[in-house]
Each structure stands twice: as structure tokens, then as C-alpha cells.
C-alpha positions as CSV (number, residue, x, y, z in Angstrom):
1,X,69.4,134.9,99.1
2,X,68.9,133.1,95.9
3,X,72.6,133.9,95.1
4,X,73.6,132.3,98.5
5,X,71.7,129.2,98.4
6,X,73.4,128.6,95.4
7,X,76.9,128.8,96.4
8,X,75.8,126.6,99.4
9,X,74.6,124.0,97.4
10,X,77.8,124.3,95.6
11,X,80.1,124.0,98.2
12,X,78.2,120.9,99.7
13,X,78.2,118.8,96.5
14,X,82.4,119.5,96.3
15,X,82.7,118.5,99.6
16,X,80.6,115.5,98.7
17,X,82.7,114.6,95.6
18,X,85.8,114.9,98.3
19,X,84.5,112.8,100.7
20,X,84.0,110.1,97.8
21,X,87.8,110.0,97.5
22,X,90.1,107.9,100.0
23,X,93.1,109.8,101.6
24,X,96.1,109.2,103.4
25,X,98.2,111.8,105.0
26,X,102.0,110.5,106.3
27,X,104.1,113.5,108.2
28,X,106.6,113.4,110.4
29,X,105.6,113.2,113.9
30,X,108.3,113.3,116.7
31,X,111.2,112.3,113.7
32,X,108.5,109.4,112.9
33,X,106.7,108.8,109.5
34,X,103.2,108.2,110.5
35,X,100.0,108.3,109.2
36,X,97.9,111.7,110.6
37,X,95.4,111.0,107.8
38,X,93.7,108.2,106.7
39,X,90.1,108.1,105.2
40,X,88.3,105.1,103.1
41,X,85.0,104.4,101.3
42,X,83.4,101.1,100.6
43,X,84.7,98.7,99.2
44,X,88.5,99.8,100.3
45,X,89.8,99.6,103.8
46,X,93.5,100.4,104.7
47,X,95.2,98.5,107.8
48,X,97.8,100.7,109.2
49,X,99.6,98.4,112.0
50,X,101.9,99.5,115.4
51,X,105.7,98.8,114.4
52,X,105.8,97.5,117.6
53,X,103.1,95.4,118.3
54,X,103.6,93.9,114.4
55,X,107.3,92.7,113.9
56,X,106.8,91.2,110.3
57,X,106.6,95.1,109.2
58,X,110.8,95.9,110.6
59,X,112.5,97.0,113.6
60,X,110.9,100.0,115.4
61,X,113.7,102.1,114.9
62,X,113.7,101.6,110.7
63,X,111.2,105.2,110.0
64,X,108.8,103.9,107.6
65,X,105.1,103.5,107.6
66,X,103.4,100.2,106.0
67,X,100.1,100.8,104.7
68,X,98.0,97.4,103.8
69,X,94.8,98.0,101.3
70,X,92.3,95.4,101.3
71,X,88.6,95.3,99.5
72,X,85.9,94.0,101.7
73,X,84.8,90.8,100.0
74,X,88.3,90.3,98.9
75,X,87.6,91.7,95.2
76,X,86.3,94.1,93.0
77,X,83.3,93.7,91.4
78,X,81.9,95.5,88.0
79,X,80.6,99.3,88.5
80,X,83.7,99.4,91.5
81,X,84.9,102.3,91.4
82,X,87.6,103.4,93.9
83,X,89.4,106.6,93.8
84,X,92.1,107.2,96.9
85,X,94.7,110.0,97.4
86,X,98.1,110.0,99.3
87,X,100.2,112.5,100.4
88,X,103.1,111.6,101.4
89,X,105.2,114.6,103.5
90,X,109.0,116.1,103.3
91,X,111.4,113.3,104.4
92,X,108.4,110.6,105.1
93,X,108.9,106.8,104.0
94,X,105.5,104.7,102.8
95,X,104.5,101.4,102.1
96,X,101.4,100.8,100.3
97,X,101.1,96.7,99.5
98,X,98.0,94.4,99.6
99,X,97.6,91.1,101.9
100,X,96.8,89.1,99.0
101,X,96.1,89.5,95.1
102,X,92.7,92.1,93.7
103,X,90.4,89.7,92.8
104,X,88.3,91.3,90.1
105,X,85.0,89.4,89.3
106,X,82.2,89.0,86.3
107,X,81.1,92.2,84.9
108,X,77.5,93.2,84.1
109,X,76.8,94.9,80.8
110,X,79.7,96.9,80.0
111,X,80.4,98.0,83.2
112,X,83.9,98.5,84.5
113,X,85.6,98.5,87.8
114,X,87.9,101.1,88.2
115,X,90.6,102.1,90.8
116,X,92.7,105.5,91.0
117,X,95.9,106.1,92.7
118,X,97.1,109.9,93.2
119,X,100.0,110.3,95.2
120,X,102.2,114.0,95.8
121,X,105.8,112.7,97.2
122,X,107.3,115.5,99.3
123,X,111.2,116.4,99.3
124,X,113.5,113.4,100.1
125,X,110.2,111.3,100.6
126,X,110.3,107.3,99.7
127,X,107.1,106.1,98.4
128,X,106.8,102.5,97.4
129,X,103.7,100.8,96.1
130,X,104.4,97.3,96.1
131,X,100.9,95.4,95.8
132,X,99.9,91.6,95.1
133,X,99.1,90.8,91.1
134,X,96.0,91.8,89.6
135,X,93.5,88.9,88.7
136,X,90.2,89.5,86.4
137,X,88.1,86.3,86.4
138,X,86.2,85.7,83.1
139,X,84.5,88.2,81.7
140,X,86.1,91.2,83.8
141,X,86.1,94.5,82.6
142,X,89.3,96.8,84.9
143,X,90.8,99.9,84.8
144,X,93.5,101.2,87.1
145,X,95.1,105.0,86.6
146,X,98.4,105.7,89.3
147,X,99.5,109.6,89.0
148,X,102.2,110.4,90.7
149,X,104.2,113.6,91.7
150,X,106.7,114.4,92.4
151,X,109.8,116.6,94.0
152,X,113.3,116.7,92.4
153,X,114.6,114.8,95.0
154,X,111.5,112.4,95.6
155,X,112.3,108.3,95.4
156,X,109.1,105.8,94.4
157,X,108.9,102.2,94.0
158,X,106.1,100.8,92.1
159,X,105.3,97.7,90.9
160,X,102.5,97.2,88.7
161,X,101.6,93.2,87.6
162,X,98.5,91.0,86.5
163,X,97.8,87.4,85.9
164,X,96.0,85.6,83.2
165,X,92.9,84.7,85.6
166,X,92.9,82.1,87.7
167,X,95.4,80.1,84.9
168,X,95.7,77.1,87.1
169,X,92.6,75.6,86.7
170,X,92.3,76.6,83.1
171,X,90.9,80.2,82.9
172,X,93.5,82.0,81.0
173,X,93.3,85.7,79.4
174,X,89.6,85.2,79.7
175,X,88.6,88.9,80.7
176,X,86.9,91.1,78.5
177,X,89.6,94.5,79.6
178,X,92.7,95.4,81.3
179,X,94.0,99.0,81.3
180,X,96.7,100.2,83.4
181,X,98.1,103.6,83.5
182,X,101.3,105.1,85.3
183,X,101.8,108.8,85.1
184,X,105.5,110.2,86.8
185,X,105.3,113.9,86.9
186,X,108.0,116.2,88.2
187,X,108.0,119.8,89.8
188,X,106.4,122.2,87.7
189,X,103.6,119.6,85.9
190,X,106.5,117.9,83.8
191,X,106.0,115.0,82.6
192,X,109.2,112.3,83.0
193,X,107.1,108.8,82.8
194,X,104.1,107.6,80.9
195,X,103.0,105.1,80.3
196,X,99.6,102.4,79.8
197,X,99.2,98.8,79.5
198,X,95.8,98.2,77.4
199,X,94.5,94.2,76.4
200,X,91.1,94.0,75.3
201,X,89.2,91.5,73.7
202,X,89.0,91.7,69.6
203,X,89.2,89.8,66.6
204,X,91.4,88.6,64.9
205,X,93.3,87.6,67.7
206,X,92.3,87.4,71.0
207,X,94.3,87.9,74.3
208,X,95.1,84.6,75.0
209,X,96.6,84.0,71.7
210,X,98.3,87.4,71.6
211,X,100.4,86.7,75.1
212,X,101.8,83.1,73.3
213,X,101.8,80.8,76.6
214,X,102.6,83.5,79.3
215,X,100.8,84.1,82.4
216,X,101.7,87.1,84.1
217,X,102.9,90.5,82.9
218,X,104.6,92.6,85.2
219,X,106.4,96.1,85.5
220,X,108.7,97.8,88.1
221,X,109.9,101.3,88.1
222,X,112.3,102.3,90.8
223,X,112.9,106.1,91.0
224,X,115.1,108.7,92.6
225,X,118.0,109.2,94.5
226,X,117.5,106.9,97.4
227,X,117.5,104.0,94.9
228,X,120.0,104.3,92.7
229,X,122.7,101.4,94.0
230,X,119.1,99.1,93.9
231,X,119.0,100.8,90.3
232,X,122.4,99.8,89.7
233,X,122.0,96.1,91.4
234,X,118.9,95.5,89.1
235,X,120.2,96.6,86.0
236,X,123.0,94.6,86.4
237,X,121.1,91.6,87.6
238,X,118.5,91.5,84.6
239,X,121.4,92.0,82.1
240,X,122.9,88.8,83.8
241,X,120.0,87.2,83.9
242,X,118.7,87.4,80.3
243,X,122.1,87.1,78.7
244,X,122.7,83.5,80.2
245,X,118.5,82.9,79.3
246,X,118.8,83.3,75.9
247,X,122.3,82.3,74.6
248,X,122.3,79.7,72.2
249,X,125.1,77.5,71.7
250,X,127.1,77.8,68.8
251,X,126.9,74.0,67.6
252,X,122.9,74.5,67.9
253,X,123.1,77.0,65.6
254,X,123.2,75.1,62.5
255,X,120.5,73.5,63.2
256,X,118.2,76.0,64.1
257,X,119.2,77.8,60.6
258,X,117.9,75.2,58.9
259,X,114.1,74.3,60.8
260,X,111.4,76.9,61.5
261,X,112.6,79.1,64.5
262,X,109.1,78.9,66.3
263,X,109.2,75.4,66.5
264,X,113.0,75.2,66.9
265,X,113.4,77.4,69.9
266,X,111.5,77.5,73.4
267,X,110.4,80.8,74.8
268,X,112.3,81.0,78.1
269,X,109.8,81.1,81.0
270,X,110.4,84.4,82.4
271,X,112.0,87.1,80.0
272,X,112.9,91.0,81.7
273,X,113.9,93.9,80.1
274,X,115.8,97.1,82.0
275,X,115.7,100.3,80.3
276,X,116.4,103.9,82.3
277,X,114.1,106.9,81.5
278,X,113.9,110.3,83.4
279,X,116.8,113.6,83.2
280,X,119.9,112.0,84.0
281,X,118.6,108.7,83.8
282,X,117.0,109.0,87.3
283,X,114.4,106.1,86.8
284,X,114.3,102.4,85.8
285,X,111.9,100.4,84.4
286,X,112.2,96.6,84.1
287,X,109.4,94.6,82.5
288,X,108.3,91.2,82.7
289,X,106.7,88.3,80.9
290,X,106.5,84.8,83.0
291,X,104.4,81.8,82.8
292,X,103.8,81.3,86.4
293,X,103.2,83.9,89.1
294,X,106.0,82.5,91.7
295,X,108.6,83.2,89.5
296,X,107.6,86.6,89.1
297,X,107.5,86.9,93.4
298,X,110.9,85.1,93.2
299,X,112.2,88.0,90.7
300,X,110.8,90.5,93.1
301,X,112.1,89.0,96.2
302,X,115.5,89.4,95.2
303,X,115.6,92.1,92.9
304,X,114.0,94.4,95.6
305,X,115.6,92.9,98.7
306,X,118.4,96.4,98.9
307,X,115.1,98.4,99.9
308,X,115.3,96.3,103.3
309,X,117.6,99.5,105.5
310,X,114.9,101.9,103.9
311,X,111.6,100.3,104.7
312,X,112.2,97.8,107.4
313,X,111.9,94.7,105.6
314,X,112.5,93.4,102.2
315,X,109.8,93.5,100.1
316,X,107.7,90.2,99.1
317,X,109.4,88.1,101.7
């Protein structure tokens, strides 16, 4: 009896711990992706609308699901902590964006709000995670993990960005941590992308004077086949981009020889790098330091705007 009791207890607590975790479940029902699942825990909500009753998320007949997280409150607050799974079936399509930017406020002690993010992408699945920015007012403490697997013919978008703080009316880098973490695995636990952003308060330098007058940091994989001419489009775009950015003209160059380059030359605005990573070069990863946030939604607006025939709408319009 003893014995029993035991195992009882045991299988009550894991259901417990499951039950602490948010999930979402998109399958195909009738030849439609559609959420068959979806489960949330305080403070996260997910707002799952009709195609046809809500035309800003694309046609009815375009067969992807839009999945809108919000926070009650409209932020996270220190000791958060918010832990959500997706599973995202054979052949499905998924959206997962936000309505407006995570607000993360003051933290007590040395507490620290955390989110996690585990997604399996079935076979010829699209899932794209395209939130708002990140903001941590003064003082925050945050942590975000995103794992994600994957099939060897899976496609993901994500796009993973934070701001300063609330820079326009003077709060800038004024968090006490940021940690963001992005694991890609393939079939068979392999790992293809890794990857953690970590800023943290310490002397000498603080953040502030570590990110030299910009505002937002920013980074976009795009992965698999279904993306590879928006791939193609935004390597070709950024190496445009930055080339004309940062050419100097040759009659300057004299001059800049000759003074102190820090004070000679302006940091452009908004710098991007492109570099491929994966077997066969099946992901990209651009990333992205700007001085104001709209130039980083401007980036993403067009950068991202060949996704439109797969999910309905282009992203961040």
C-alpha cells in the first residue's frame, strides 16, 4: 500500500509540473492548420483569432495559424517565470508574434524573470516566431531560453530583439541582466545552431558604455527549405545595404589617415551582418545594431515581406 501511495503521489506532482507549462498543439484539420491545443498559466495568455472574422491575419484560403501571446498587465515582473511548449504538426504553418513589446519591470533582490520557448517542428512544417522587442526597465533582471527542433525538412523564422529601456526619455541600458538563448537542434538531438546573447552589469564598463550610442540589438534566423529565395533576397539585401553604409570616399581618405578614427568617422545608425550556418548552409542569421527601434521594424518589414504567400500577411506591417 505504502509502495502505491508512493507512486501516486509521484505521478500527481509530474502531472503538476506539466500543468505549470503552457502548450500549443497546431495539426491539420480538414487540410487546415489549426490549433487543437492550447493551454496557458498566469501571467501568459495566447489570442488565437478566426481567419475569417479577423482580416488583418490574411486571406482564408492562405493555411496558416496566427498565434498572439500577451502577459496580463502588459509585462513581466521579477520572479516571472513562464515556461510554454509548442508542437507544431507535419505540414502545419504558425505564427507566434506579440501585440506589443514585453515590458519587463523592477526586480526585487536578485530575482529574475524568466520565459522558455520549446517548440518540435514536424515534416514540411513552417514555424515563425516573430515577436515585438524586448524592454527591461531599470533595474530588470531577464532571461529567455527558445529550443527548437527540428525535422530535416522543417522551415523556422525567428526573430529575437531588445531595446535599451525605455531610451526616449533617457533610460538607456539601465537593467541589471539580459540573457537570451536560441538552441536549433536537428533529427537525432544534433545540434546545427547555438547560440546566447548575455549583458550584465559590471565594472569596468557598464552596458551603456559597452553598446557605444545604440539602442536596440536584434537577430533574425530564417531556416529551411521553404525560405530559401527569402534567404537568398536577404543576403543579398544586407550585402547591398552595408556596402553603400560604410564606403568612404576616396578623397576623404586622406584625411581620416591623418585624425583619430573615433572622432573622424560616425557609426552608421543601423549596421547588419548575414552569415549562413547549418549542413548545406540551410540557415541564415543576420544581426543587428540600430539606434532607434523603427528602423529596426523598417528592416524587418521589408526584409521579411517574401514570407507574405506562406503566412498570409507580411510580417510587421
Amino acid at each position: 500500500m505504502g509502495s502505491s501511495n508512493g507512486k501516486g503521489r509521484s505521478s500527481w506532482w509530474r502531472m503538476e509540473k506539466e500543468m505549470e507549462k503552457g502548450k500549443v498543439v497546431v495539426e491539420k484539420v480538414r487540410g487546415k492548420s489549426t490549433v487543437t491545443r492550447s493551454f496557458s498559466k498566469y501571467p501568459l495568455k495566447f489570442i488565437i483569432p478566426r481567419k475569417l472574422m479577423i482580416p488583418q491575419v490574411g486571406p482564408s484560403e492562405t493555411d496558416a495559424v496566427w498565434i498572439y501571446s500577451v502577459t496580463y498587465g502588459g509585462g513581466i515582473v521579477s520572479g516571472d517565470s513562464i515556461s510554454v511548449e509548442f508542437t507544431i504538426g507535419d505540414g502545419c504553418t504558425a505564427v507566434l508574434t506579440t501585440q506589443a513589446s514585453t515590458k519587463v519591470y523592477k526586480s526585487l533582490g536578485s530575482k529574475c524573470s524568466e520565459q522558455v520557448l520549446e517548440a518540435r517542428i514536424g515534416s514540411g512544417a513552417l514555424f515563425a516566431v516573430i515577436p515585438d522587442p524586448v524592454t527591461c526597465f531599470s533595474t530588470a533582471r531577464y532571461s529567455q531560453k527558445q529550443v527548437f527542433r527540428v525535422a530535416s525538412d522543417s522551415s523556422l523564422v525567428i526573430v529575437d530583439w531588445f531595446t535599451s529601456g525605455r531610451h526616449e526619455s533617457g533610460e538607456k541600458w539601465d537593467f541589471e541582466l539580459y540573457r537570451s538563448t536560441n538552441h536549433i537542434f536537428s533529427e537525432g538531438n544534433q545540434p546545427v545552431f547555438l547560440d546566447t546573447v548575455l549583458l550584465e552589469q559590471s565594472s569596468p564598463a557598464n552596458i551603456a558604455e559597452r553598446m557605444h550610442g545604440y539602442q536596440v540589438i536584434a537577430m533574425v534566423i530564417i531556416y529551411g527549405p521553404k525560405l530559401k529565395l527569402v534567404q537568398d533576397q536577404v543576403q543579398e539585401n544586407v550585402k547591398r545595404m552595408m556596402s553603400q553604409q560604410l564606403h568612404i570616399p576616396s578623397t576623404s581618405l586622406g584625411h581620416h589617415a591623418k585624425t583619430n578614427s573615433d572622432n573622424c568617422l560616425t557609426r552608421p545608425a543601423f549596421i547588419a551582418s548575414c552569415s549562413v550556418f547549418g549542413p548545406k548552409g540551410i540557415g541564415v542569421v543576420v544581426r543587428i545594431a540600430s539606434t532607434t527601434t523603427e528602423s529596426v521594424y523598417r528592416f524587418l518589414q521589408h526584409q521579411l515581406a517574401g514570407m507574405e504567400p506562406l503566412v498570409g500577411v507580411p510580417p510587421y506591417h
